[in-house]
GUFI-117800 format. One record per atom (N, C-alpha, C, O): x, y, z. Coordinates in steps of 0.05 Angstrom, whole numbers, padded with zeros to 5 digits, always signed. Example, Ala and Ser with C-alpha at 12.3 -4.5 7.8 and 13.67 -1.06 7.14 Angstrom:
<sites>
+00264-00114+00156;+00246-00090+00156;+00264-00066+00156;+00285-00066+00169;+00257-00045+00142;+00273-00021+00143;+00258+00001+00157;+00268+00023+00161;
</sites>
This chain:
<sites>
+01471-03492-01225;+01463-03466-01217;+01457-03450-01242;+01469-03450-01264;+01436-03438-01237;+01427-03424-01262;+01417-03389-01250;+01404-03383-01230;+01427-03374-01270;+01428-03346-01266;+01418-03320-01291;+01432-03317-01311;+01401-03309-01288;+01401-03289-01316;+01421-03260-01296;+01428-03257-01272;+01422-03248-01314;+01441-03217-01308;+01426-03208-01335;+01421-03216-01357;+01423-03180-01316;+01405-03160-01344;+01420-03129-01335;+01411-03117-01315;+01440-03118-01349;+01446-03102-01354;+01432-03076-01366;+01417-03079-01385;+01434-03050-01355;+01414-03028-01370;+01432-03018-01382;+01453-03022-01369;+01435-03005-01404;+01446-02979-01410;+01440-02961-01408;+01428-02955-01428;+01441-02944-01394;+01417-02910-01378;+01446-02898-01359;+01464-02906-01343;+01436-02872-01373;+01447-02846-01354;+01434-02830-01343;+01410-02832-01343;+01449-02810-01331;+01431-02791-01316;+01438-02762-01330;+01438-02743-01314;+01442-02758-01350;+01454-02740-01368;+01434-02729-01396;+01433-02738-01419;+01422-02709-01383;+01396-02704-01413;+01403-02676-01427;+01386-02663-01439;+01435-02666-01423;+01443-02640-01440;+01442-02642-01471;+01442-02663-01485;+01442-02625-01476;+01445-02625-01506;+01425-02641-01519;+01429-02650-01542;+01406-02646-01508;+01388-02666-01525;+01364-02649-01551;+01352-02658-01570;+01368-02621-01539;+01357-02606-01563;+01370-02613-01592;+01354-02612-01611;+01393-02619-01597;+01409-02636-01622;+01390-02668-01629;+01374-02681-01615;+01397-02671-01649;+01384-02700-01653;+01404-02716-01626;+01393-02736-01617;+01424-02711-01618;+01436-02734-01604;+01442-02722-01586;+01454-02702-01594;+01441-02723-01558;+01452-02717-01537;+01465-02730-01513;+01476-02751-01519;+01469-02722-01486;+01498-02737-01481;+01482-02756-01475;+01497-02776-01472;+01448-02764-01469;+01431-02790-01453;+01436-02817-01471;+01435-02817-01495;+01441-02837-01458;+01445-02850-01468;+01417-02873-01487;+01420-02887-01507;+01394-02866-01471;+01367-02875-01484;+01354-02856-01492;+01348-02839-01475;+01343-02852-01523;+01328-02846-01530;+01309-02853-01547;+01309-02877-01546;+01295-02846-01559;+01271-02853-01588;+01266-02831-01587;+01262-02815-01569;+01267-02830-01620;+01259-02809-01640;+01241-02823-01661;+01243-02844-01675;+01218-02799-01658;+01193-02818-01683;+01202-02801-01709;+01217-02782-01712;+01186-02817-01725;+01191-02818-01749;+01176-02786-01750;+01160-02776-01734;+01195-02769-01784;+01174-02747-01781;+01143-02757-01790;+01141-02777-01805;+01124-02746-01782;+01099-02738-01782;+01090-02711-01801;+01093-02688-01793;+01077-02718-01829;+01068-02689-01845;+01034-02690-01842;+01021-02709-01850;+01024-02668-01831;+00994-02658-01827;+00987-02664-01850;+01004-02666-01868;+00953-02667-01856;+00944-02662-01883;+00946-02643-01886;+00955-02627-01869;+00933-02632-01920;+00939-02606-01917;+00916-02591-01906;+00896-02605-01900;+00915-02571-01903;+00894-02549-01886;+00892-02555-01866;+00872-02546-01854;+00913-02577-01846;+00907-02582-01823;+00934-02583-01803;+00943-02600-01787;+00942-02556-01812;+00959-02545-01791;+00956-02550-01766;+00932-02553-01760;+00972-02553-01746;+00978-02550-01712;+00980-02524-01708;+00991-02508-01722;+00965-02519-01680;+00979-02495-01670;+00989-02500-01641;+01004-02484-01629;+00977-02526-01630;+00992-02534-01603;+00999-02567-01608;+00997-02574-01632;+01006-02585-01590;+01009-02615-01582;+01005-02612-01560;+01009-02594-01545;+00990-02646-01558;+00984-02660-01531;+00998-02683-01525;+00985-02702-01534;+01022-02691-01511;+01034-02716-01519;+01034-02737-01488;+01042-02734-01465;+01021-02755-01502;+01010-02770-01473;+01029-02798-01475;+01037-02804-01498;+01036-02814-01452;+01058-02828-01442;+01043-02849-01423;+01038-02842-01400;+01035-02877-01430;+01033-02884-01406;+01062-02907-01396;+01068-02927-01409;+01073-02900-01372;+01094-02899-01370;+01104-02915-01332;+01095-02912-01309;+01117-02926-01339;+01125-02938-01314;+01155-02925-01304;+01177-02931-01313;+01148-02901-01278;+01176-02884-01278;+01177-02880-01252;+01162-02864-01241;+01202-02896-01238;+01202-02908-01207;+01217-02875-01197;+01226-02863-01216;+01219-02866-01175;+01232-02846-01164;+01260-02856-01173;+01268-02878-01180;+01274-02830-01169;+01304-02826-01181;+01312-02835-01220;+01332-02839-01232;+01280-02833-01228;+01278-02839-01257;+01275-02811-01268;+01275-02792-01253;+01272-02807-01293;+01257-02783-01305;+01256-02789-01346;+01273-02795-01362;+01228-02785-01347;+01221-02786-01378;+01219-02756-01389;+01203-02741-01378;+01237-02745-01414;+01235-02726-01408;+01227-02726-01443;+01241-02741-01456;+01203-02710-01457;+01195-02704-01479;+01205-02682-01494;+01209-02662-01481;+01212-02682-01528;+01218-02661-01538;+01192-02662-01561;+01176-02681-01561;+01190-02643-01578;+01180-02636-01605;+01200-02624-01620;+01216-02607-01613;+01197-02635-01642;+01214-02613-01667;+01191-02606-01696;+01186-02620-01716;+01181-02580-01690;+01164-02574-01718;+01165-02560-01734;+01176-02539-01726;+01160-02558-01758;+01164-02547-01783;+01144-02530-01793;+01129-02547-01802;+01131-02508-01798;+01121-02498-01808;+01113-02499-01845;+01131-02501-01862;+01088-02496-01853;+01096-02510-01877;+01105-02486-01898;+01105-02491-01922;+01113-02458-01886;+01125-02444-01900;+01156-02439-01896;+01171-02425-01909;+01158-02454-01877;+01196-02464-01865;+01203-02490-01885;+01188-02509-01889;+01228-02485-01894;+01255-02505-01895;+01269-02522-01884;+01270-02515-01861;+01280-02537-01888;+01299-02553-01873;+01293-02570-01848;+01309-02568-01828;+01266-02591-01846;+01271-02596-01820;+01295-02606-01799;+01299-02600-01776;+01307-02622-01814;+01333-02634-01798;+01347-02610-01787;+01357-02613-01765;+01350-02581-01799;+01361-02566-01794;+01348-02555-01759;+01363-02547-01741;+01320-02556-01756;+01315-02549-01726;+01313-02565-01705;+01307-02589-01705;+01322-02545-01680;+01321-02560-01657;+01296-02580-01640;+01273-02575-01644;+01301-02597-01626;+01281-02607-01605;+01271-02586-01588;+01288-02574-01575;+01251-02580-01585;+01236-02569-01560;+01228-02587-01538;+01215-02607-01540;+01243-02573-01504;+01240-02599-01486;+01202-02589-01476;+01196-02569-01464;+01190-02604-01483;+01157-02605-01471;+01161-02602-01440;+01178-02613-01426;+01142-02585-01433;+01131-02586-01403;+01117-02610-01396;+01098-02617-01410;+01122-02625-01376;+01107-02640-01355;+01080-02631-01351;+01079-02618-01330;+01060-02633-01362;+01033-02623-01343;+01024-02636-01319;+01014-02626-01299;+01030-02662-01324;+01026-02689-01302;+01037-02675-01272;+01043-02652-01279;+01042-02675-01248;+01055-02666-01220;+01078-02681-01227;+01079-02705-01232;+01095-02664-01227;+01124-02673-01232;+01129-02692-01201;+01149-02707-01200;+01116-02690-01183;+01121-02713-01163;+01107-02731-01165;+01098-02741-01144;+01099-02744-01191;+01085-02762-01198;+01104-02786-01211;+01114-02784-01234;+01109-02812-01192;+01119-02836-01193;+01116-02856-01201;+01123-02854-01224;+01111-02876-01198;+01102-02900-01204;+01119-02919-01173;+01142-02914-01167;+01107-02935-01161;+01108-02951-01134;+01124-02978-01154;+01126-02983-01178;+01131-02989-01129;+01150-03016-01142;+01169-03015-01161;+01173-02996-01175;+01184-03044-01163;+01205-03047-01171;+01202-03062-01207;+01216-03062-01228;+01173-03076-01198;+01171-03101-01225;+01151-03086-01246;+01134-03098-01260;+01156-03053-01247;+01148-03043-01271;+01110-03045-01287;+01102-03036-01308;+01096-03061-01265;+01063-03060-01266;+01052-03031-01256;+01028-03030-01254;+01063-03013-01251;+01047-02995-01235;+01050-02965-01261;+01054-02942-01253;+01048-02970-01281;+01034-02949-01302;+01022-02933-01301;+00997-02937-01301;+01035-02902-01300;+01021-02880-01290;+01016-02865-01322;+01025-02874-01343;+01002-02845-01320;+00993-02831-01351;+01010-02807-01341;+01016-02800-01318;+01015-02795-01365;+01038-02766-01366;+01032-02752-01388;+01029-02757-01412;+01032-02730-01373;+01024-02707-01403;+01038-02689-01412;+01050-02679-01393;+01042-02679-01432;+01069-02661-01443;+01055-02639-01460;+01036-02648-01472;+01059-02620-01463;+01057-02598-01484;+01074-02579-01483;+01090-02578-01464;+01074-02564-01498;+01093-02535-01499;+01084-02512-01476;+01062-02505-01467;+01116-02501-01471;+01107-02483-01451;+01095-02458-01466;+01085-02456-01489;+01101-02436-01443;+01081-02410-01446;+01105-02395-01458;+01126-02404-01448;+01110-02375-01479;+01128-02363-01476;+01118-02339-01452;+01095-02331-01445;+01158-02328-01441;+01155-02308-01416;+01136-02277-01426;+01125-02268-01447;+01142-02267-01394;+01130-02240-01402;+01143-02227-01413;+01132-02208-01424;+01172-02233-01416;+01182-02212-01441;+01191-02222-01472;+01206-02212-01489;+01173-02246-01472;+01170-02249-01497;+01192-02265-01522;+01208-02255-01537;+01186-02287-01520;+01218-02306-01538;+01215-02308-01557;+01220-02330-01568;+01201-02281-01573;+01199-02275-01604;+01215-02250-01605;+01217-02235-01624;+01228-02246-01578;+01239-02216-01581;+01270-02222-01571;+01287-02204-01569;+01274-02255-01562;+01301-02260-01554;+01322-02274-01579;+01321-02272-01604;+01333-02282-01569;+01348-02308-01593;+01347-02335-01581;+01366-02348-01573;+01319-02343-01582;+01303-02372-01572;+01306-02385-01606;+01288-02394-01619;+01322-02383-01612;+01325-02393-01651;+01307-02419-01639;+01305-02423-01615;+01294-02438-01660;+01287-02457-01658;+01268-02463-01642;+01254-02481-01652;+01261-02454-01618;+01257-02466-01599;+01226-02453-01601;+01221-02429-01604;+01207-02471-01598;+01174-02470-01602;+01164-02461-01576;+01174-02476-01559;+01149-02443-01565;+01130-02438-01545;+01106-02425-01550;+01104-02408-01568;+01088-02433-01534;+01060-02413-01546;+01064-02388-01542;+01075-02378-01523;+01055-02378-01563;+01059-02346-01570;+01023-02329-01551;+01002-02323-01562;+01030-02328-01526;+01010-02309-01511;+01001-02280-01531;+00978-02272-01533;+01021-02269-01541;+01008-02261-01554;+00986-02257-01583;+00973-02239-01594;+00990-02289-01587;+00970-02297-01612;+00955-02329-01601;+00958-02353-01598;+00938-02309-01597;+00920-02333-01587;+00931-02358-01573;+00917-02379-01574;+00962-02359-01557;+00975-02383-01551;+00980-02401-01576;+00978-02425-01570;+00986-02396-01602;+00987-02411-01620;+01019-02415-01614;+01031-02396-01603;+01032-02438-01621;+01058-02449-01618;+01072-02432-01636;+01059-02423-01655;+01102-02424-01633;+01110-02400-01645;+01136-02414-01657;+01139-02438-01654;+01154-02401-01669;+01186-02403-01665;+01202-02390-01685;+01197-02391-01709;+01217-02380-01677;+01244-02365-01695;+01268-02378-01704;+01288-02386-01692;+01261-02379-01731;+01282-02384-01751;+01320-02372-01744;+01326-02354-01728;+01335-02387-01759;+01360-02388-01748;+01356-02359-01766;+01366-02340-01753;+01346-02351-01789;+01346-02338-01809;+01325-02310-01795;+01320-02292-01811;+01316-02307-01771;+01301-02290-01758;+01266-02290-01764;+01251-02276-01749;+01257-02304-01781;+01234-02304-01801;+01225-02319-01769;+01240-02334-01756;+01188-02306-01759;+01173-02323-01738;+01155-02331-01747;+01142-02318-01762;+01148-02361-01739;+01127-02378-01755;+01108-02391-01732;+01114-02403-01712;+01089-02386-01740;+01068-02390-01720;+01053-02420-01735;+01053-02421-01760;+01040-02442-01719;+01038-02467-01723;+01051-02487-01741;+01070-02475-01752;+01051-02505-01747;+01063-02533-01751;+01057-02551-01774;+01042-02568-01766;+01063-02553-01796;+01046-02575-01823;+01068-02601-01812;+01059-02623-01819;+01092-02604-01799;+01108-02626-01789;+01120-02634-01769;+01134-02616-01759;+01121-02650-01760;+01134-02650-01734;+01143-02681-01723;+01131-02700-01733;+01166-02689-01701;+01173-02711-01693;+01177-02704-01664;+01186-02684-01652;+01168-02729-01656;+01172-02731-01620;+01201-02748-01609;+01210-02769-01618;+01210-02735-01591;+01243-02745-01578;+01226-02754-01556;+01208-02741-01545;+01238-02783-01550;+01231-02784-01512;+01256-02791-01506;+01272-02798-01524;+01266-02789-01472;+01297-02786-01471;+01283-02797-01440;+01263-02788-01429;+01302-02819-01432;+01291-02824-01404;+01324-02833-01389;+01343-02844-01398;+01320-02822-01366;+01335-02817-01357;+01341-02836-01323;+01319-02846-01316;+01360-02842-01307;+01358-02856-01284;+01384-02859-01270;+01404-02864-01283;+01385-02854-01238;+01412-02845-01226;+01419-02877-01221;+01441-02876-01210;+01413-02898-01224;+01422-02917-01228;+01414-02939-01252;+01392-02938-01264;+01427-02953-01255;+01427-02973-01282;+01404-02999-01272;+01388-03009-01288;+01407-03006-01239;+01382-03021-01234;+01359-03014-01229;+01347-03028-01213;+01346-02993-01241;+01316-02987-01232;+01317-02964-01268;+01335-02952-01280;+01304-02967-01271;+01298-02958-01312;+01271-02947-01314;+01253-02965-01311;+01264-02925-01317;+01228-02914-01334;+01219-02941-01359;+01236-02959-01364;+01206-02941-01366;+01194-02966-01375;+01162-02944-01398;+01146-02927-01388;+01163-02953-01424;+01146-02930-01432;+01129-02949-01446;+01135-02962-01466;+01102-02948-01431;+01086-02977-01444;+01070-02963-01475;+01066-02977-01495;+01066-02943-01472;+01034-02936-01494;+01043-02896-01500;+01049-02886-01478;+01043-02876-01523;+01050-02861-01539;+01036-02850-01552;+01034-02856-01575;+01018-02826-01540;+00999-02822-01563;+01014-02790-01563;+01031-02781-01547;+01000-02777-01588;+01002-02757-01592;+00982-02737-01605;+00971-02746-01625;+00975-02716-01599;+00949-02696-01613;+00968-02676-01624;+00987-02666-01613;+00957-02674-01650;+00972-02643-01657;+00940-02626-01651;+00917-02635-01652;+00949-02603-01647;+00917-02598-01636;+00909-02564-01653;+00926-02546-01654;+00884-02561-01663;+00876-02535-01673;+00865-02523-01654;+00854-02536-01636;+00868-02494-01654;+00851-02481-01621;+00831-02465-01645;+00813-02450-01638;
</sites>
């Protein structure tokens, strides 16, 4: 008699993942990424093609640096918006059915998360042209990006059915 057993390691737990480590038990973190120079970001486009069965979830962060900011290790993950229909699945069990997924930064609100204590945390600044924004632990606001690294964190309410992430692109993007 002959048998394989394939064990997952996967939770359903994606708190704290703004930290380099959070409670999920799968992640990838890319390497940092430095712009040339004069070719700042002011948004990202982060595309996924991805095999992610119901009761799954792939969930995207950014962490960026400004090239007049310090310390990147020192800032947080930003969790990316879904642009894709968040009721968007993938059919079957044997992981062929590869759907595309799109991520970018949200909008900051109407009252504005250059005026809260959003420390760290990147959103397009509506009021500047939507250029990606964020506030220093130190209060200083920095509008676009010379660095940056992508978190993916995937998540699943059981250990026999897993997101599966075939292909990873990313745009840092000038508006």
């Amino acid at each position: 008699m002959n048998g394989i057993v394939i064990g997952n390691i996967i939770n359903n737990d994606s708190t704290n993942e703004t930290n380099n480590y959070g409670n999920a038990k799968v992640r990838y973190i890319s390497r940092r990424i430095e712009l040339a120079d004069g070719q700042d970001a002011e948004d990202i486009m982060v595309y996924l093609n991805a095999f992610k069965p119901h009761g799954t979830d792939i969930k995207v962060y950014a962490k960026i640096l400004n090239a007049e900011d310090t310390d990147f290790e020192s800032k947080d993950f930003t969790l990316l918006k879904q642009n894709t229909a968040l009721s968007r699945f993938s059919e079957g069990f044997d992981g062929s059915d590869i759907r595309e997924f799109e991520y970018t930064f949200e909008s900051d609100d109407a009252s504005g998360f250059l005026n809260s204590n959003d420390n760290n945390q990147a959103k397009l600044n509506n009021d500047n042209s939507g250029i990606v924004a964020y506030r220093s632990s130190e209060g200083s606001i920095f509008n676009g990006y010379k660095t940056f690294s992508i978190k993916i964190v995937t998540t699943s309410q059981s250990t026999a059915l897993v997101p599966l992430i075939d292909d990873l692109r990313v745009i840092a993007l000038q508006k």
